[in-house]
Structures are given as C-alpha cells and as structure tokens.
N, C-alpha and C positions, 0 to 999 in steps of 0.2 A: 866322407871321412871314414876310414878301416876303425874299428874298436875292438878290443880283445874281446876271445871269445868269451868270457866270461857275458856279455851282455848279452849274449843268446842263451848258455845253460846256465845261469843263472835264475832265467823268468820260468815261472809257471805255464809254458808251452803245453797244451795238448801232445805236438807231435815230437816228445820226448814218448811218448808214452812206447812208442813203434816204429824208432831209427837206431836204436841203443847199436845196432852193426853199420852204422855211418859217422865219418869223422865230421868235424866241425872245420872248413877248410878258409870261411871268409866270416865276415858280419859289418855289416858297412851302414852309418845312418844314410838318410834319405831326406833329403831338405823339402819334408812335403807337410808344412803347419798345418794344422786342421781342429777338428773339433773330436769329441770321443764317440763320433759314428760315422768318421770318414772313409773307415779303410776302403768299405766299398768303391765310394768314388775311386781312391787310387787301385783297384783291380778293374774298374769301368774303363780305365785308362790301357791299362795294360789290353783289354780287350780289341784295341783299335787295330786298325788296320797295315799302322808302321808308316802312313806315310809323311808323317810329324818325326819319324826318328831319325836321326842326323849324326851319325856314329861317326869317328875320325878318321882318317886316311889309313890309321895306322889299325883300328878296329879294323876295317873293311878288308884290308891287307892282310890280316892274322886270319879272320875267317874265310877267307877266302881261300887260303893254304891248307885251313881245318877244313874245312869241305871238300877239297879237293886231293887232298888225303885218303879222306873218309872214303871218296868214291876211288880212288885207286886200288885201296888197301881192304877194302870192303867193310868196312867199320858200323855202318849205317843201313845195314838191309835189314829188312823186317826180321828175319830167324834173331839177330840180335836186339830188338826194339821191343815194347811190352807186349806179354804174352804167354804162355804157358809156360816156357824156360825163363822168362823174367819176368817174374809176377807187378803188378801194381803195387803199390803204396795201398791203395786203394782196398787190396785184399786183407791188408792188416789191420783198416781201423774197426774201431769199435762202433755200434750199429749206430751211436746217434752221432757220430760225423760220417758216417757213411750215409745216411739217409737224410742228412741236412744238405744247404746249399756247395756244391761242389766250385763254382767257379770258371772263370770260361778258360778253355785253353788259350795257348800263346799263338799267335801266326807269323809274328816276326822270329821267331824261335823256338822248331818244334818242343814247347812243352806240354804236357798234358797235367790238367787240374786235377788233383787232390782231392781236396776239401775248402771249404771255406765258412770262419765263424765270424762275430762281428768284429773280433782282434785279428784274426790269422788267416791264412789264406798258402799255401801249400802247390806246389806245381812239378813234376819229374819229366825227367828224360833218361831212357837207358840205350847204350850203343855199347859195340866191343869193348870199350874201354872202363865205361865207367855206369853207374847207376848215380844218378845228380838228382836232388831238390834243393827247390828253391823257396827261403820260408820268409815272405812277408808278415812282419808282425808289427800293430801297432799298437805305440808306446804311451804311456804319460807321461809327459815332460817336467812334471812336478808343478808348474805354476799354471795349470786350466786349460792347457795344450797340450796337444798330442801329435806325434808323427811317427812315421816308419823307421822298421829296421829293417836288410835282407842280411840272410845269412844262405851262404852256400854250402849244404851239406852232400859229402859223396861217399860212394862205395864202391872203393877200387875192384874194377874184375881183372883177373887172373895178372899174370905178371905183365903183360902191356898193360896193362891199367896204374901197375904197381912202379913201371919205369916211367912212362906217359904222361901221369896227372901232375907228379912233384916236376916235371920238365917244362910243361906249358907253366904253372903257378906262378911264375915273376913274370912271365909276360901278360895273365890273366892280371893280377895284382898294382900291373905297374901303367897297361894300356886299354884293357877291354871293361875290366869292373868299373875304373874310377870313370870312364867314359858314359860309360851306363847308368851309373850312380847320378851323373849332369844331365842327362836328357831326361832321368824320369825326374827330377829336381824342376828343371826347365818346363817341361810338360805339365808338371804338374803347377806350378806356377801362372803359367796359361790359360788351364783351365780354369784355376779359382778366380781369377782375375776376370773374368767373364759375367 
C-alpha cells in the first residue's frame, strides 16, 4: 500500500541527514510482520539471488524497454554510474555509518549498498537519468510489531532526467512498485514461515 510521504520525513531517519538534494518520489508499507530485530532478516532476503522473484508480465515488459533503452541511448555505462562524476551516497555519511555495517548489494537490480543500522538499511543507483535510493526502514507498529517501509528517493539529472522520471512515475506507481511491494511481502512471508 503507497502512504504519503509524510511517513518517511516524518521519522527520525539517519539518511535525512545527507539527501536534503533528493525528492521523496514513493513510500510504500511492506507486509513483512516481525519482531524489533528483523530488518536484517528482510536485507538477508533482498541478498538472494532472484530466483524466488516472480515479477508480472507487465514488470518484465516495462524493464525490458527500460533496458533496452538504456542500451540504445547509452544511458547505463560506467562514465554515468558511481564514480568520480557521481559520487556515492557513501561519500557523504558520517564516519559511524560509514564504518558500520554496509549491506549487501542488489543482484536482481543493480543497486549498490549504502549503509545499514539495525532500523535502516540504504541502497543507490546512478545512470543518465537519474541518481535513485532506496530506503528500507523498519517501523513500530504500535502494538509489539514491527515492519517495513520503502521509500524511493531520487535526484533528477539534467533535463532528461527532469522530463524522463515524471513520464515513467504512473507506470512505476501503477505496475512495477506495487508488484515489488507483493513479492518482497510474499518472500518474506516464506521465509518466516520456515
């Protein structure tokens, strides 16, 4: 389920401290109940290898065009991916998330980890378009449980970024998030169940 953004900059988030130039562009709960030292488990997950993920016809479809885009239009080579002209996330924090536990990257989608505390957990990807994180945060649910939030934060580059991210947003919003939001619900479901 989407929630206003308020239920992202509202919380006491760490990585407020070092995005104040990125918009808040989603925040979606995540149907993953747990206890108040799970979130690991749910980034142990995201670790995997993908082949539990089972995205819809209509996901596969949309990245598939994004990909192939990408490599047309050159969108995805390294001169535009982390690195000297696009710094990390990484470069910004403060020494004890930078020298605490980072987190594993993504494999089903190149993201590269951040950070990670026992609430939070932090993942980016930069191409021509855009500079994107991803902020896993876990909640208290007020009666002795706890679960996930994600929230998609981005920072639009230059004017393709600036016509490009508002053009994909209802197709991200209406096919790709809400799909991703059921499989890691699903998966994680799975696991606990084990």
């Amino acid at each position: 389920m989407r929630l206003p953004n308020s239920a992202f900059t509202e919380r006491p988030w760490r990585v407020h401290e070092f995005i104040r130039d990125f918009e808040v562009e989603d925040v979606w709960d995540l149907d993953t109940p747990g206890g108040p030292d799970d979130l690991a488990l749910l980034v142990r997950q995201f670790d995997s290898d993908g082949k539990h993920f089972e995205p819809s016809p209509m996901y596969k479809l949309l990245f598939a065009i994004r990909w192939k885009l990408g490599a047309v239009l050159k969108w995805d080579g390294a001169e535009h991916g982390l690195g000297p002209r696009n710094p990390s996330l990484r470069d910004r924090l403060p020494d004890d998330l930078r020298d605490g536990p980072r987190g594993p990257d993504l494999k089903v989608v190149p993201m590269k980890s951040v950070y990670q505390t026992s609430d939070e957990w932090v993942t980016e990807v930069v191409n021509k378009t855009v500079h994107a994180a991803m902020h896993i945060g876990w909640v208290h649910d007020g009666n002795g449980r706890y679960h996930a939030q994600m929230a998609v934060l981005v920072h639009k580059k230059g004017l393709l970024g600036k016509v490009y991210m508002p053009l994909i947003l209802p197709f991200r919003r209406v096919f790709v998030t809400p799909n991703l939001v059921k499989t890691i619900g699903r998966s994680w479901h799975a696991r606990t169940a084990r």
